[in-house]
PyMOL Python script that loads the backbone (N, CA, C, O; Angstrom):
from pymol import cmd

cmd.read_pdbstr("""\
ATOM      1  N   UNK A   1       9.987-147.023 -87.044  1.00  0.00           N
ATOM      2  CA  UNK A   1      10.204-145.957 -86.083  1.00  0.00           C
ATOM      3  C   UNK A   1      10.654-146.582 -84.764  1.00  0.00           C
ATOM      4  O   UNK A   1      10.261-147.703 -84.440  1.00  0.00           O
ATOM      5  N   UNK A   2      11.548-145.798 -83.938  1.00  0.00           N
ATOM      6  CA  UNK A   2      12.181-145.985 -82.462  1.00  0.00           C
ATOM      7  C   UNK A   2      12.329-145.367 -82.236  1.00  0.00           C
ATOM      8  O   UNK A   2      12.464-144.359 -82.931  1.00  0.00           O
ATOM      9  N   UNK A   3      12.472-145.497 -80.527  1.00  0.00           N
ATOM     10  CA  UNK A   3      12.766-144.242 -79.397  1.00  0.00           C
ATOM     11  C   UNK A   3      14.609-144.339 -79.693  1.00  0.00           C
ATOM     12  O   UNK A   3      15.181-145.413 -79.506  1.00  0.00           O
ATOM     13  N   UNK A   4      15.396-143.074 -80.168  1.00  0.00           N
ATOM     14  CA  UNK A   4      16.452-142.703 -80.070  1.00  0.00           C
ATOM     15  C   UNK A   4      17.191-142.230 -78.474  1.00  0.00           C
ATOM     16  O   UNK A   4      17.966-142.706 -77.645  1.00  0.00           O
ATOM     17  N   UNK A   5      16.494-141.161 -78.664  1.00  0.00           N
ATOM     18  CA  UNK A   5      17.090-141.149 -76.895  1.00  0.00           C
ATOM     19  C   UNK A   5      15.685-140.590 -76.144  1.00  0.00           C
ATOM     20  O   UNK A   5      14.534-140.407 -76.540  1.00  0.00           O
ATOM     21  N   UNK A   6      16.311-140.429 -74.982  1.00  0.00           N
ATOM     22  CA  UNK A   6      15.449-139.385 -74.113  1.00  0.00           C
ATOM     23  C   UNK A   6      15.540-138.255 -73.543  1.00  0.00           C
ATOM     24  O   UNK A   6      16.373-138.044 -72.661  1.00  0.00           O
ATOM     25  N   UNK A   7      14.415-137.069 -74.106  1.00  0.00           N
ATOM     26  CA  UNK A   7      14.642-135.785 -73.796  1.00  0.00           C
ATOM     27  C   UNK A   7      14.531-135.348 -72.608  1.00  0.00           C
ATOM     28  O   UNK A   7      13.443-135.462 -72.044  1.00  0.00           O
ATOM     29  N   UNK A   8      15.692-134.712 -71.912  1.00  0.00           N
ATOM     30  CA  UNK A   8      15.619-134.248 -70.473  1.00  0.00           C
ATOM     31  C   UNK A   8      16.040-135.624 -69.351  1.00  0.00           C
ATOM     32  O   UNK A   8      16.664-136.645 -69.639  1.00  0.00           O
ATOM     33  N   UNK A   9      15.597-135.319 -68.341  1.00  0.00           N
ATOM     34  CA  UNK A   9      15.901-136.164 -67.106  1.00  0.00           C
ATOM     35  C   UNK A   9      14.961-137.154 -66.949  1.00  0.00           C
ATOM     36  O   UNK A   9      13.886-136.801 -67.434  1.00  0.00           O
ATOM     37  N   UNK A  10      14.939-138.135 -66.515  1.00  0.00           N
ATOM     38  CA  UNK A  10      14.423-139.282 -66.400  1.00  0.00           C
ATOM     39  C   UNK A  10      13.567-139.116 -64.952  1.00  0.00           C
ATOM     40  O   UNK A  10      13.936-138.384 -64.033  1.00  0.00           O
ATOM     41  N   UNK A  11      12.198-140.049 -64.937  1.00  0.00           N
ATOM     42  CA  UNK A  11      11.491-139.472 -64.081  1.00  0.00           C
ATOM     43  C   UNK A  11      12.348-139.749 -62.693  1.00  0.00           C
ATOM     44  O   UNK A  11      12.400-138.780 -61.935  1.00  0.00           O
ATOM     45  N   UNK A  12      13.006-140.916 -62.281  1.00  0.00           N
ATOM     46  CA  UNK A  12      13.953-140.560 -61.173  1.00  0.00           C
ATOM     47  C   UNK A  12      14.491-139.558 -61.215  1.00  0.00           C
ATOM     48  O   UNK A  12      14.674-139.061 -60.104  1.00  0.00           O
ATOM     49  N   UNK A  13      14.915-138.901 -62.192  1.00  0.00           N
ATOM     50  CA  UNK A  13      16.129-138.158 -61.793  1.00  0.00           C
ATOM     51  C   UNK A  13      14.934-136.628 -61.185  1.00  0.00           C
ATOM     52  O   UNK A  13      15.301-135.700 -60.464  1.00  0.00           O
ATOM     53  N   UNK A  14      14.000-136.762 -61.573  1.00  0.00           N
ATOM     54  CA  UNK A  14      12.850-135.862 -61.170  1.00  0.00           C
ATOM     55  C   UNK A  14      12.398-135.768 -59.818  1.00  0.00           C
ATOM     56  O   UNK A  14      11.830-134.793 -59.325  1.00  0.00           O
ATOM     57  N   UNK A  15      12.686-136.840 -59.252  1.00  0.00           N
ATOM     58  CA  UNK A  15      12.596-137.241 -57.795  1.00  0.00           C
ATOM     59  C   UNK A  15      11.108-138.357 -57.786  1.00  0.00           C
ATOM     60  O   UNK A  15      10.564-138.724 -56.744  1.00  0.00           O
ATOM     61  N   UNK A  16      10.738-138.679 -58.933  1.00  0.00           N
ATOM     62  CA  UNK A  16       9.675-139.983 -58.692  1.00  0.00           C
ATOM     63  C   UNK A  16      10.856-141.136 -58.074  1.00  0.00           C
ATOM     64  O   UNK A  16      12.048-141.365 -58.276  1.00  0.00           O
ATOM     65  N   UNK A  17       9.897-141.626 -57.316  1.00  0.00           N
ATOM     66  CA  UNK A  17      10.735-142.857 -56.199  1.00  0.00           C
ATOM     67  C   UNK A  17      10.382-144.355 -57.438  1.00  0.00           C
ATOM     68  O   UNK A  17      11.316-144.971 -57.951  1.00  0.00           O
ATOM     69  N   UNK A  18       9.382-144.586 -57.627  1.00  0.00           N
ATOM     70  CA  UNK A  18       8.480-145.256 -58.136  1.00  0.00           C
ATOM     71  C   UNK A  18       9.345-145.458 -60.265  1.00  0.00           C
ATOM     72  O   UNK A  18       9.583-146.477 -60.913  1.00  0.00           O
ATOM     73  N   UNK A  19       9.504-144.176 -60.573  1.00  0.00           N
ATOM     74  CA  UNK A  19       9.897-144.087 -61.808  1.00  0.00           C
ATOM     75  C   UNK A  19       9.128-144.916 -62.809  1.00  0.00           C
ATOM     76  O   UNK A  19       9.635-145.297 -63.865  1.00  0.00           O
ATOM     77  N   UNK A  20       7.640-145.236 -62.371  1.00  0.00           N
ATOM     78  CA  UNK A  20       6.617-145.712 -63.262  1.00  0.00           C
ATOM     79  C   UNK A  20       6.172-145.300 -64.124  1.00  0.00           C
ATOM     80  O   UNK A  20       6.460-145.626 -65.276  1.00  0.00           O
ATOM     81  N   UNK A  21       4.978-144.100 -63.649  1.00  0.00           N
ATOM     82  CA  UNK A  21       4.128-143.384 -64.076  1.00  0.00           C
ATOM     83  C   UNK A  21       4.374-141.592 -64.208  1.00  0.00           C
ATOM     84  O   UNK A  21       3.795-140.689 -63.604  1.00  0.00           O
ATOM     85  N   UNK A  22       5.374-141.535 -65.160  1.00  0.00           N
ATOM     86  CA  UNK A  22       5.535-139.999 -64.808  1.00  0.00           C
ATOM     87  C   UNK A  22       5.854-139.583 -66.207  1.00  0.00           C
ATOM     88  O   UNK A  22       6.178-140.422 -67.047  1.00  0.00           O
ATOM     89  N   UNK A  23       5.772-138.304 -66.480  1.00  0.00           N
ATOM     90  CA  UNK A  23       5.725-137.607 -67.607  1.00  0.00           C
ATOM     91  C   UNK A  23       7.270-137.813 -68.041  1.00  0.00           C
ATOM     92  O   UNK A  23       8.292-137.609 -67.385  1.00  0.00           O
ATOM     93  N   UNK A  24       7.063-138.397 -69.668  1.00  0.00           N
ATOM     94  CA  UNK A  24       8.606-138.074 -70.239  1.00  0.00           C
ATOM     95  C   UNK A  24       8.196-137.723 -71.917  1.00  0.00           C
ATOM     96  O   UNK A  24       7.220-137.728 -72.667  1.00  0.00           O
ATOM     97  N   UNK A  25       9.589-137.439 -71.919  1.00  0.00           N
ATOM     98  CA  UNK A  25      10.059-137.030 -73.704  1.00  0.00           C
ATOM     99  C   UNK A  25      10.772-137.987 -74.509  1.00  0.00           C
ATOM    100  O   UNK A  25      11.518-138.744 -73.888  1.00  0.00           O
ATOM    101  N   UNK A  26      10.721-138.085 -75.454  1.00  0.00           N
ATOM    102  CA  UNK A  26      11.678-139.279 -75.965  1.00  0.00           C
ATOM    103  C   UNK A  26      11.684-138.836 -77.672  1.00  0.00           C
ATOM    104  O   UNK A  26      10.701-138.659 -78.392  1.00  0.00           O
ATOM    105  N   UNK A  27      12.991-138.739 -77.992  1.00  0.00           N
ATOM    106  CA  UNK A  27      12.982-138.424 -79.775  1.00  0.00           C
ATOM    107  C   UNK A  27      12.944-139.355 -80.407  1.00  0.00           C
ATOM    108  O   UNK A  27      13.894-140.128 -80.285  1.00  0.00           O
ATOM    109  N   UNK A  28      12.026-139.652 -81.205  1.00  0.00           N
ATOM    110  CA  UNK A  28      12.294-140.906 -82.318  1.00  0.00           C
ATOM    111  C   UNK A  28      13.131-140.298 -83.282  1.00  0.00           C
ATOM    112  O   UNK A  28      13.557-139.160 -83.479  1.00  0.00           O
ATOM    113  N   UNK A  29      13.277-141.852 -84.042  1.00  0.00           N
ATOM    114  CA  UNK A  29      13.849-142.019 -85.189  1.00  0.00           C
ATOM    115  C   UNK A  29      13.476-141.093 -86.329  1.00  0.00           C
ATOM    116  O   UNK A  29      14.317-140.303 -86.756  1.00  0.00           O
ATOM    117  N   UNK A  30      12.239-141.153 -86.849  1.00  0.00           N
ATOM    118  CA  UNK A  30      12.038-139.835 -87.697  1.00  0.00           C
ATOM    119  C   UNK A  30      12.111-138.928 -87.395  1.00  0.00           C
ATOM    120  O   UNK A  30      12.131-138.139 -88.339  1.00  0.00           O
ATOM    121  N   UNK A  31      12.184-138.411 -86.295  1.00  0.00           N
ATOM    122  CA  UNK A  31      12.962-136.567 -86.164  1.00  0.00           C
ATOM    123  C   UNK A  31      11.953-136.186 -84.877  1.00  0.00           C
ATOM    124  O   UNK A  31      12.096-135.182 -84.179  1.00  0.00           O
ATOM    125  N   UNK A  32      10.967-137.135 -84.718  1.00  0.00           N
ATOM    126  CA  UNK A  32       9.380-136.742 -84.734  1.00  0.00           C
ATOM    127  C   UNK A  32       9.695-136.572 -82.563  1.00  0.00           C
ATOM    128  O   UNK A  32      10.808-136.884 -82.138  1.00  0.00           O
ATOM    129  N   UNK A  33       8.774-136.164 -81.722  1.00  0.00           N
ATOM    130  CA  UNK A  33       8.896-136.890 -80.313  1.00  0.00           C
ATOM    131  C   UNK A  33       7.449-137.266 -79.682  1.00  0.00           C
ATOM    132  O   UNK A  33       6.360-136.737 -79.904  1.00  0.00           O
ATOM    133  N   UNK A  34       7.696-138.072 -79.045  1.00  0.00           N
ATOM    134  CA  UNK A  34       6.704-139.068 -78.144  1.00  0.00           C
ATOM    135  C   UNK A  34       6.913-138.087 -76.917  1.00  0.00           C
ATOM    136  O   UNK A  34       7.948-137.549 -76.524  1.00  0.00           O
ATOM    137  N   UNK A  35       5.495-138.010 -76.383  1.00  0.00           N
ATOM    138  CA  UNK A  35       5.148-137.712 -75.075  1.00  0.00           C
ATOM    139  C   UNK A  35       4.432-138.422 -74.347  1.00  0.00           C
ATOM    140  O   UNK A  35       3.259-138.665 -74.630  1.00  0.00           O
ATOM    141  N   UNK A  36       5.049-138.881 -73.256  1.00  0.00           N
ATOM    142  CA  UNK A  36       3.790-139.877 -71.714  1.00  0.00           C
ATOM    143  C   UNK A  36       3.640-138.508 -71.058  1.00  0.00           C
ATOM    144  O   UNK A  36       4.397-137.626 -70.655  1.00  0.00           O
ATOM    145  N   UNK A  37       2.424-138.708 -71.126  1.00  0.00           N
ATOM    146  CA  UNK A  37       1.852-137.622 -69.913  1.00  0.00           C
ATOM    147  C   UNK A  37       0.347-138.034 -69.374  1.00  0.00           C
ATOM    148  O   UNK A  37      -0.046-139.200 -69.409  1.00  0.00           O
ATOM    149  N   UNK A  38      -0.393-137.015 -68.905  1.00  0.00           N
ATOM    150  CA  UNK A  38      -1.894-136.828 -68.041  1.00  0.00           C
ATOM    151  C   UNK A  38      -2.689-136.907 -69.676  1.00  0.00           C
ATOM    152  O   UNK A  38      -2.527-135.971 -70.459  1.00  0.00           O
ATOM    153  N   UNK A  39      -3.181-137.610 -69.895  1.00  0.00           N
ATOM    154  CA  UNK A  39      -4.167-137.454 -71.006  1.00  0.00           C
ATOM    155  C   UNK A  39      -5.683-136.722 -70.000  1.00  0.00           C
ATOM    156  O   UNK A  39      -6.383-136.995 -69.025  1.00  0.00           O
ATOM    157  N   UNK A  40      -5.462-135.333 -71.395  1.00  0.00           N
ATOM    158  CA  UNK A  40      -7.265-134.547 -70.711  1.00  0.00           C
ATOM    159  C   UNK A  40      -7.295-133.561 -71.762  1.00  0.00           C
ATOM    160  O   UNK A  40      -7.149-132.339 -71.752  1.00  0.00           O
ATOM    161  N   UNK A  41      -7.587-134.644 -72.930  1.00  0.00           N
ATOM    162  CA  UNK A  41      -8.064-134.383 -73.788  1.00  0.00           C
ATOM    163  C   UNK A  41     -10.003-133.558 -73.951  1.00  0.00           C
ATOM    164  O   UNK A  41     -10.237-132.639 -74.736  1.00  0.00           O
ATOM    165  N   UNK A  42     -11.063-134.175 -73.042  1.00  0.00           N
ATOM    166  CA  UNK A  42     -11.780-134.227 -72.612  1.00  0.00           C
ATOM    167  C   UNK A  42     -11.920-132.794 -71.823  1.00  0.00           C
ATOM    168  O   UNK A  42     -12.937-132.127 -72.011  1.00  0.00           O
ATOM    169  N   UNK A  43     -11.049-132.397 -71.073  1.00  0.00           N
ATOM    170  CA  UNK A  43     -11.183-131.312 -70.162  1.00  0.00           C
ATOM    171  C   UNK A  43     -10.557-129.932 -70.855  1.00  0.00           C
ATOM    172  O   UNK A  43     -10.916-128.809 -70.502  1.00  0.00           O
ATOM    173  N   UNK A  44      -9.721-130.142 -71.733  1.00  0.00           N
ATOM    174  CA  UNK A  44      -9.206-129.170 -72.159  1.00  0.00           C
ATOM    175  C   UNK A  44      -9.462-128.819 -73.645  1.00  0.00           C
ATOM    176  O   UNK A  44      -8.949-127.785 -74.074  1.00  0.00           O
ATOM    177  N   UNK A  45     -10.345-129.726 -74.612  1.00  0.00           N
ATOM    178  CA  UNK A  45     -10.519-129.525 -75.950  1.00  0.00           C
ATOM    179  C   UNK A  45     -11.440-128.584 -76.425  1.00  0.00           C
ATOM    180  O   UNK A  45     -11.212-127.972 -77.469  1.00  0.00           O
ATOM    181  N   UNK A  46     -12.707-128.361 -75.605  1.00  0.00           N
ATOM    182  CA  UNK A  46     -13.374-127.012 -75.529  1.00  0.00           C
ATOM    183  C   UNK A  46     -12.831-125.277 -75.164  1.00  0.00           C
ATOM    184  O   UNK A  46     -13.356-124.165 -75.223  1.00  0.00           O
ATOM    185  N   UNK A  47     -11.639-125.773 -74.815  1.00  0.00           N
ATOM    186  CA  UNK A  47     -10.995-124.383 -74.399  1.00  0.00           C
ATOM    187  C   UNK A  47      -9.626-123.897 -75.311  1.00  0.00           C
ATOM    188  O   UNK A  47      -9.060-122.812 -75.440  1.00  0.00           O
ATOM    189  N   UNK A  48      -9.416-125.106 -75.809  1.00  0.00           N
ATOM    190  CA  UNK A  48      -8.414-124.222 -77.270  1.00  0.00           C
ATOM    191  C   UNK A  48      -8.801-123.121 -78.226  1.00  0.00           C
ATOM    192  O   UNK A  48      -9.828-122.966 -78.886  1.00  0.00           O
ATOM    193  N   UNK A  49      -7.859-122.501 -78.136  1.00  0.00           N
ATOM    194  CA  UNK A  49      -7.769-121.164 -79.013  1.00  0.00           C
ATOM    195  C   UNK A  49      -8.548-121.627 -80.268  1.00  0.00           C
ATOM    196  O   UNK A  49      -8.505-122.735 -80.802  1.00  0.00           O
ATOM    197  N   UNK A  50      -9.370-120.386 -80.673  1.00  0.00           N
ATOM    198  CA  UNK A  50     -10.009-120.620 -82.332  1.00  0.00           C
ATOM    199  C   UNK A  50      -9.341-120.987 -83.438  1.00  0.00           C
ATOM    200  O   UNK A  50      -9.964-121.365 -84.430  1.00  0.00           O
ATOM    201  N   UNK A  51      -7.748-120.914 -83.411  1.00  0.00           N
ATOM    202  CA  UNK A  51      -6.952-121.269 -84.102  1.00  0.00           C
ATOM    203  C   UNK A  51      -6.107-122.748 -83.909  1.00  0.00           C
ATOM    204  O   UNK A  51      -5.180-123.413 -84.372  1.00  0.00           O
ATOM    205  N   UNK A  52      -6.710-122.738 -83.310  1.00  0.00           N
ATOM    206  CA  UNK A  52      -6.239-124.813 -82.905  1.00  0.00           C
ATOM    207  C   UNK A  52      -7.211-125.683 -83.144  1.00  0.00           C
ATOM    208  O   UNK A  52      -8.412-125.675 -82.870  1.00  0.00           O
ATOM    209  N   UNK A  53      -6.450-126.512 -83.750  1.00  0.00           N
ATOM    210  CA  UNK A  53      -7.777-127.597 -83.936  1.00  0.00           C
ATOM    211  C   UNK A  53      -7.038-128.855 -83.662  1.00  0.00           C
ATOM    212  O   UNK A  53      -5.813-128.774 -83.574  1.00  0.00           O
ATOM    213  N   UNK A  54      -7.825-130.419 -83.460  1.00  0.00           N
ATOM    214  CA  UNK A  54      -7.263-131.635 -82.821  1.00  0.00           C
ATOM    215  C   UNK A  54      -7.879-132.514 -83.461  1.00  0.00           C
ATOM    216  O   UNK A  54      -9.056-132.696 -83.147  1.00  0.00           O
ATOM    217  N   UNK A  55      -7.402-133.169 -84.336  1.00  0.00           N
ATOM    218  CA  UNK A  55      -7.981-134.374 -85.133  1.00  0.00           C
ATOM    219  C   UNK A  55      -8.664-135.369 -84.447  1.00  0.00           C
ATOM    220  O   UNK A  55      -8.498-135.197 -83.239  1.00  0.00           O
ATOM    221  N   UNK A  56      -9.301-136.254 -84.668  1.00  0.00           N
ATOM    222  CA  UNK A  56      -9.990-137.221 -83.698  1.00  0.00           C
ATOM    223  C   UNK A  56      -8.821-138.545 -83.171  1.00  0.00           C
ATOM    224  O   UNK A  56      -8.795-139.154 -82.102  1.00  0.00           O
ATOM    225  N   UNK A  57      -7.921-138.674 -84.385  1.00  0.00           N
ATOM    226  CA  UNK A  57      -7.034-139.471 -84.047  1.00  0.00           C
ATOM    227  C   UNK A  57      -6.419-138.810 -82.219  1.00  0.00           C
ATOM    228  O   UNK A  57      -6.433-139.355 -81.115  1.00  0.00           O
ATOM    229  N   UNK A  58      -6.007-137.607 -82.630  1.00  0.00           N
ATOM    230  CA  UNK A  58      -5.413-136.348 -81.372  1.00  0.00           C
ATOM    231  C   UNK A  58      -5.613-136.518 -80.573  1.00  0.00           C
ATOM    232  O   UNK A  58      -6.837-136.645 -80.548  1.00  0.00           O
ATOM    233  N   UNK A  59      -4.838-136.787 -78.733  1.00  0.00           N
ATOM    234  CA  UNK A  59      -5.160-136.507 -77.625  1.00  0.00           C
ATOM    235  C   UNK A  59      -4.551-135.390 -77.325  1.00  0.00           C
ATOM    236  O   UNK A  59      -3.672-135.223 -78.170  1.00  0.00           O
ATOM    237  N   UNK A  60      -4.558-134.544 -76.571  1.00  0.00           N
ATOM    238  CA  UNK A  60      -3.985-133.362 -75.806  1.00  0.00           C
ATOM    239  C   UNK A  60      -3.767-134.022 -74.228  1.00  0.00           C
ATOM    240  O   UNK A  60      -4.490-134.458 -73.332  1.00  0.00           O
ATOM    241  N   UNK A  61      -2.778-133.878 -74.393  1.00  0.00           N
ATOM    242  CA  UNK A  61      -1.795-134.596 -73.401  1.00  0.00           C
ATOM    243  C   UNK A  61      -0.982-133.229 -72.137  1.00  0.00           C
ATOM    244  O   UNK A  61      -0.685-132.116 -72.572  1.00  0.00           O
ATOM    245  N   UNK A  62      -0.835-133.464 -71.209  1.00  0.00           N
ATOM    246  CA  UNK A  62      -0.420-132.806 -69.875  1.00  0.00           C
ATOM    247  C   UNK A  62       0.894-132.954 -69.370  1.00  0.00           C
ATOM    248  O   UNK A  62       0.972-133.958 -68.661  1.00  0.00           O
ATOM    249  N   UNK A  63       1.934-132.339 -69.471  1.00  0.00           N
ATOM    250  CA  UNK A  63       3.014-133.122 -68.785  1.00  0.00           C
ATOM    251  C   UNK A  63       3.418-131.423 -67.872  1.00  0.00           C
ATOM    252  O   UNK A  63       2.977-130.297 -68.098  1.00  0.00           O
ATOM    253  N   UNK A  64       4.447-131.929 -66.794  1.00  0.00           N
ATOM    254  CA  UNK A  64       4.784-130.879 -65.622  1.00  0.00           C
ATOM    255  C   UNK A  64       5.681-130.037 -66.041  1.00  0.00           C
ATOM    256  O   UNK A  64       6.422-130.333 -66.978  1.00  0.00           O
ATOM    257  N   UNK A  65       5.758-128.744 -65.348  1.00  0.00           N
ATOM    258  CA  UNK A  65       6.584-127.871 -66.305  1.00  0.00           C
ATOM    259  C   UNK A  65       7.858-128.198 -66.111  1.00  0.00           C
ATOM    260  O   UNK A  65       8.791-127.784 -66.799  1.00  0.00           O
ATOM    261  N   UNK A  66       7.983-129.266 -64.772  1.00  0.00           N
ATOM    262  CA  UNK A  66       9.425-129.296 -64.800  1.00  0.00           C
ATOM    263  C   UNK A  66      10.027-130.135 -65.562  1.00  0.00           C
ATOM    264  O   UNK A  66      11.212-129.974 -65.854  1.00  0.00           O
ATOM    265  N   UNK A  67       9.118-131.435 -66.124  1.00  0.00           N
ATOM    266  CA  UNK A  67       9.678-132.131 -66.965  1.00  0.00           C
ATOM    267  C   UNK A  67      10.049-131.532 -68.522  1.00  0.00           C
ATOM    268  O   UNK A  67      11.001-132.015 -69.135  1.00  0.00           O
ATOM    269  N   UNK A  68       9.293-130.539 -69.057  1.00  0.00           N
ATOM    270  CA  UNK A  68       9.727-129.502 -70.274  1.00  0.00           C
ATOM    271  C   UNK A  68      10.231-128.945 -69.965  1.00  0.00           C
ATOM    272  O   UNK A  68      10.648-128.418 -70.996  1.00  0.00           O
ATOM    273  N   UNK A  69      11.002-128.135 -68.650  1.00  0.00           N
ATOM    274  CA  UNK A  69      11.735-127.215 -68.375  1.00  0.00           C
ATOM    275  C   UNK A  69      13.545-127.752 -68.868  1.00  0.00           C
ATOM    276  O   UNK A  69      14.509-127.376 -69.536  1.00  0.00           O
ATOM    277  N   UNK A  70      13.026-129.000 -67.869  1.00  0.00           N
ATOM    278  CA  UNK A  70      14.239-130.028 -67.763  1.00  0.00           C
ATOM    279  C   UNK A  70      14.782-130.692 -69.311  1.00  0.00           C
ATOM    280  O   UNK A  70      15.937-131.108 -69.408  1.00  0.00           O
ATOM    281  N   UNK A  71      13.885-130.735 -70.411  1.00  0.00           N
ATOM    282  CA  UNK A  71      14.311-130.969 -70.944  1.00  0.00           C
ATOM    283  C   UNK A  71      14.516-130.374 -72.244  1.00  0.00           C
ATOM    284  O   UNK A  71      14.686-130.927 -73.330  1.00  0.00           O
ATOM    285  N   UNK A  72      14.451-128.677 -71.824  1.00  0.00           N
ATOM    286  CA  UNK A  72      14.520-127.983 -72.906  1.00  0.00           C
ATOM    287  C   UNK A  72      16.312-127.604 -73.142  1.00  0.00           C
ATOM    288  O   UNK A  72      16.573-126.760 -73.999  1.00  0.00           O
ATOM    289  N   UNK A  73      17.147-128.068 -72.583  1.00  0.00           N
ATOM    290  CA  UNK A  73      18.302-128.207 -72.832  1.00  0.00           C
ATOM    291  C   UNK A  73      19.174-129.503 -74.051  1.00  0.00           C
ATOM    292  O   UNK A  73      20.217-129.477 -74.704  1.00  0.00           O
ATOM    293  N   UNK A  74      18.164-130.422 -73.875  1.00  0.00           N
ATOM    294  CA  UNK A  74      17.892-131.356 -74.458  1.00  0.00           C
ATOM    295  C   UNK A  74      17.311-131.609 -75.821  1.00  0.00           C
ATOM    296  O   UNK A  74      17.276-132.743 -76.298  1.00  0.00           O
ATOM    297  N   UNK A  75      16.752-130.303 -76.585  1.00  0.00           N
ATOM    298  CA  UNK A  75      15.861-130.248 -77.842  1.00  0.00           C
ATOM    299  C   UNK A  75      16.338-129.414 -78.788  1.00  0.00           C
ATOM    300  O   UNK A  75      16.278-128.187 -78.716  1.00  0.00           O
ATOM    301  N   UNK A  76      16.876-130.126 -79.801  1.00  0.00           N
ATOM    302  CA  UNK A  76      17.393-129.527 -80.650  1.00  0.00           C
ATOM    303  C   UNK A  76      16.877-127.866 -81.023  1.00  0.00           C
ATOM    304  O   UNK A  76      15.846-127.341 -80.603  1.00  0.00           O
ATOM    305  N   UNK A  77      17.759-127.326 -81.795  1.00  0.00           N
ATOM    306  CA  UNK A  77      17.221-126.285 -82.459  1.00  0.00           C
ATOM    307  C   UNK A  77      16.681-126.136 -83.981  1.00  0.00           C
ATOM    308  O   UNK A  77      16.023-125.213 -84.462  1.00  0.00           O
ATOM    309  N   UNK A  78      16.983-126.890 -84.370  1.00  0.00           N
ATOM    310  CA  UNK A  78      16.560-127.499 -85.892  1.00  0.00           C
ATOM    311  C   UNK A  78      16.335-128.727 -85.725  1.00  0.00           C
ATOM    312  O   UNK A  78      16.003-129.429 -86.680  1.00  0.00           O
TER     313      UNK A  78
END
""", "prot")
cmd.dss("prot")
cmd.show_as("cartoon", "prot")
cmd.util.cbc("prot")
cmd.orient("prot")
């Protein structure tokens, strides 16, 4: 597996100065995508819907709406 490209704008292009630590998208090779984000797993796993569930492997991960906004131009449809 590899990162193919990257979904949406890059955290510079987001206006991080730094372009370290900031939420991104990235499509791998199997079809599949990687998310960097706020891990709060912890804060938010008691409050999922009765119909969600999160394996232990699972984090529930946080990213900004502008970075999914930004890169919903970017995500396939199939």
């Amino acid at each position: 597996m590899r990162i193919v490209r990257r979904i949406g704008a890059s955290p510079r292009e987001r206006g991080s100065m730094t372009g370290d630590t900031c939420p991104d998208i990235f499509e791998l090779s199997d079809g599949n995508f990687a998310v960097i984000g706020t891990e709060a797993t912890a804060k938010l796993d008691n409050l999922l819907p009765a119909d969600a569930a999160r394996a232990d492997y699972e984090r529930i991960v946080v990213v900004s709406r502008e970075t999914l906004v930004r890169a919903k131009t970017d995500i396939p449809d199939a």
